[in-house]
N, C-alpha and C positions, 0 to 999 in steps of 0.2 A: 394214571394219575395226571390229572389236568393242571400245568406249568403254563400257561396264556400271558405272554408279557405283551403289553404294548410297548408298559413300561414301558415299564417299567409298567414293559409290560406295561412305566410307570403303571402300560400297566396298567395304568390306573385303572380304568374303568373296564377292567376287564375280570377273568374267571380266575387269575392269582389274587391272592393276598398277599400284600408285601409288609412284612414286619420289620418297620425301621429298626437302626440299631440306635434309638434315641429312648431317654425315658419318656412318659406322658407325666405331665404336668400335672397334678391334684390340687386345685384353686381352694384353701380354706378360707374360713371366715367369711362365707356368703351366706346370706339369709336362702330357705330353699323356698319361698311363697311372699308374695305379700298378702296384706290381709286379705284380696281380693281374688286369692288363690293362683295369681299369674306366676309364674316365672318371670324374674328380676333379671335387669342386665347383670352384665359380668362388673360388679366394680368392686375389686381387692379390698377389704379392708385389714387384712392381713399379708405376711409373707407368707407366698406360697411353699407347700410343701412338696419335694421331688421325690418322685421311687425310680432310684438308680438301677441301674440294671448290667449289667458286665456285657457285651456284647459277645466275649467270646464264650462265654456261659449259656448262650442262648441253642434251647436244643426245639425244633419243627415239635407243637403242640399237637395231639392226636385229633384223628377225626373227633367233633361234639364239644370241642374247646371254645368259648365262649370269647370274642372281640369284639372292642369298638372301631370305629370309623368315621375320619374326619373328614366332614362335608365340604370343607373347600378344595383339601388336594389329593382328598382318597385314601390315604394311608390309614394302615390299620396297625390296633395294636391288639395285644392279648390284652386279656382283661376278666374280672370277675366280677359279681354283686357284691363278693367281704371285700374289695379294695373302695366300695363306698359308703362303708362303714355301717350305721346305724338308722341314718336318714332315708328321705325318699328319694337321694341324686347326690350329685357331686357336680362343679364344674371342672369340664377339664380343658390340658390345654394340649394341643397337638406340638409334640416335638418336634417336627418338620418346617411347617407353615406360620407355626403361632397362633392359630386360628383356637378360639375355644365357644365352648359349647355346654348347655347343662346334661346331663346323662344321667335320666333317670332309671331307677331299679327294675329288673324285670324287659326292661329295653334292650338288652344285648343284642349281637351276632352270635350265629353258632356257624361253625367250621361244617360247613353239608362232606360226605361222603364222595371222594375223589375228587377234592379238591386239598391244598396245602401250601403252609404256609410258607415262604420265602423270604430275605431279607434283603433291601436295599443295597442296591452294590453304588459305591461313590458317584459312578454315574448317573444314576437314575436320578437318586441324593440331590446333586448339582444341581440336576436337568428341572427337577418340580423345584428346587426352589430360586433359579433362574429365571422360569417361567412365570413363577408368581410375581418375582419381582419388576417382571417387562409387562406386565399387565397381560401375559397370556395363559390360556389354560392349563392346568397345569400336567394333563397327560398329554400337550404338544411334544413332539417329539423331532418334526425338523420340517422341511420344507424341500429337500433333497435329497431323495432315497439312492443308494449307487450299491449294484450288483460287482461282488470283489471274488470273481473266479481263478481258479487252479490256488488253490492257496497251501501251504505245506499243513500236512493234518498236525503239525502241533503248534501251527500257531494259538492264540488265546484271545479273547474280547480284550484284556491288556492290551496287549502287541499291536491288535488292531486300533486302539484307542492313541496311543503315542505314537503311530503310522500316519494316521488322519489329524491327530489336533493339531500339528503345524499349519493345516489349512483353513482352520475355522472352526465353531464348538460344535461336538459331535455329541448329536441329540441321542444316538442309539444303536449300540451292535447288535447283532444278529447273526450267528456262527449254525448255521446247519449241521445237526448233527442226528447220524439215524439210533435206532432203539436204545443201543450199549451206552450212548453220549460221545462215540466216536465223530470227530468231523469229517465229512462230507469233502470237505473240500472248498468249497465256498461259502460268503456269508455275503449280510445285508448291511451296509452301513446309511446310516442316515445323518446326516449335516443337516445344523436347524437352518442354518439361509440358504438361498440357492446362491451366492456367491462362491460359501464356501464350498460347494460342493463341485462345483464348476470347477476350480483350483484344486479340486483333492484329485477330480479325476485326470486332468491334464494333468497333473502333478507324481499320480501312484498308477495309472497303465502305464506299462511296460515294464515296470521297475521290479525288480530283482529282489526276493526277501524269503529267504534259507535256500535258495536254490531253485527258485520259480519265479516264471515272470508271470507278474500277476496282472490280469484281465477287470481293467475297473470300466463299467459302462451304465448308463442307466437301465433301468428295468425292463424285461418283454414285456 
């Protein structure tokens, strides 16, 4: 089963799909044509209507599950043709970015065969909408990759993430771990500046945590 985070993985533009745990927006009261058969900007003449979604309700849709995809920052949601009712589209609006879009019927994603779905973990969350707001891409992910050896196998992406944010925002973990999901023993961490990363690593080689000294360096 193919898990590919750039991320987040963001990810983004990568082989996961990442299923925020946010609703998609469903824009009513837009016209779907003008007379001249175009598609219309997006301008509200109505309050939009939300399909809430419980987050911890949410269970990995099977392979053939049908999602959309928002073009400015990649994320995806589930979705189907009955949630656009009767017309030829909906506008919607990305719960992430804010970004919206018309989506017409018959346009969907389908979930291809050994691939699946995954959910934004806080970081990623941040990280794309961080990026959008600094005017960067939004599957950037840092500027300073740092290899974090001998590490105790129960540390977590957590532990690593309140380890490193003392030294600057941490675009991305990456915990090595072989078939079971056991950890390996070391991971990848990425700092979006190279300031910060410069500071994490004079900062966290040498230093001691459950009982290892842990090896931070840049990459072979």
């Amino acid at each position: 089963m193919m898990r590919i985070i750039i991320l987040l993985s963001l990810i983004l533009a990568t082989s996961s799909f990442l299923v925020p745990s946010f609703s998609l927006r469903i824009i009513t009261g837009l016209k779907s044509t003008t007379e001249n058969g175009e598609i219309p900007g997006p301008e509200v003449v109505g309050d939009p209507t939300v399909e809430e979604k419980d987050p911890a309700e949410f269970q990995p849709p099977p392979e053939g599950s049908p999602y959309v995809k928002c073009g400015r920052c990649q994320a995806t949601f589930t979705f189907s043709d009955d949630q656009l009712g009767k017309g030829r589209g909906k506008y919607l609006e990305c719960g992430v970015c804010g970004h919206n879009w018309y989506q017409s019927r018959g346009k969907l994603f389908t979930l291809k065969p050994g691939f699946e779905f995954i959910k934004f973990s806080d970081l990623e969350l941040n990280r794309v909408q961080n990026n959008l707001k600094n005017g960067r891409p939004a599957d950037f992910t840092g500027r300073s990759k740092l290899y974090v050896g001998n590490l105790s196998f129960g540390v977590s992406e957590d532990d690593l993430i309140t380890l490193f944010s003392p030294f600057g925002e941490v675009g991305d973990i990456s915990i090595v771990r072989d078939d079971t999901g056991r950890s390996r023993g070391f991971a990848f961490v990425t700092m979006v500046e190279e300031e910060g990363g410069e500071k994490a690593r004079e900062g966290m080689d040498g230093k001691e945590v459950d009982g290892r000294v842990l090896q931070v360096r840049e990459p072979n």
